[in-house]
Residue, then its C-alpha position, 0 to 999 in steps of 0.5 A: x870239876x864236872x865229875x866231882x859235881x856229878x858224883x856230888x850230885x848223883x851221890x848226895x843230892x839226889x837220894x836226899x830229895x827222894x826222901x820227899x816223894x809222896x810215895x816214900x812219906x806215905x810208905x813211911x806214914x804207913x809202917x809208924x801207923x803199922x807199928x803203933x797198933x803192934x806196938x800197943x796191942x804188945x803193950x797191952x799183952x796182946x799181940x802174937x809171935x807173929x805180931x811181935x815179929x813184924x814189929x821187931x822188923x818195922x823197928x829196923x825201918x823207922x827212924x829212932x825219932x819216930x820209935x820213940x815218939x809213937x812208943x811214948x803215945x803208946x804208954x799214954x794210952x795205955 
């Protein structure tokens, strides 16, 4: 029984309360802020080869929740 605690434990629970390290919410605050400014100047036709790259990599970062709540706060400001 103790190893199937400790592979639980080692498996499950620990990269889950990673998740809610300071350091890993700021990383993740900084690529939704990152992408929102791509994304809207790509919106507004703006936006390089270059922008447009880093934006499709930031997609593969962030949640599907978060992409569509900032791409939907983009078309309101547009």
């Amino acid at each position: 029984w103790k190893f199937a605690y400790a592979v639980v434990v080692n498996e499950v629970v620990r990269p889950r309360l990673g998740y809610y390290q300071w350091e890993n919410i700021r990383e993740n605050l900084d690529r939704c802020r990152e992408y929102h400014a791509l994304y809207f100047k790509e919106r507004k036709e703006q936006a390089t080869r270059i922008e447009k790259q880093r934006a499709r990599k930031l997609e593969k970062q962030i949640d599907v929740l978060n992409l569509v709540f900032i791409r939907r706060n983009v078309e309101l400001d547009v």
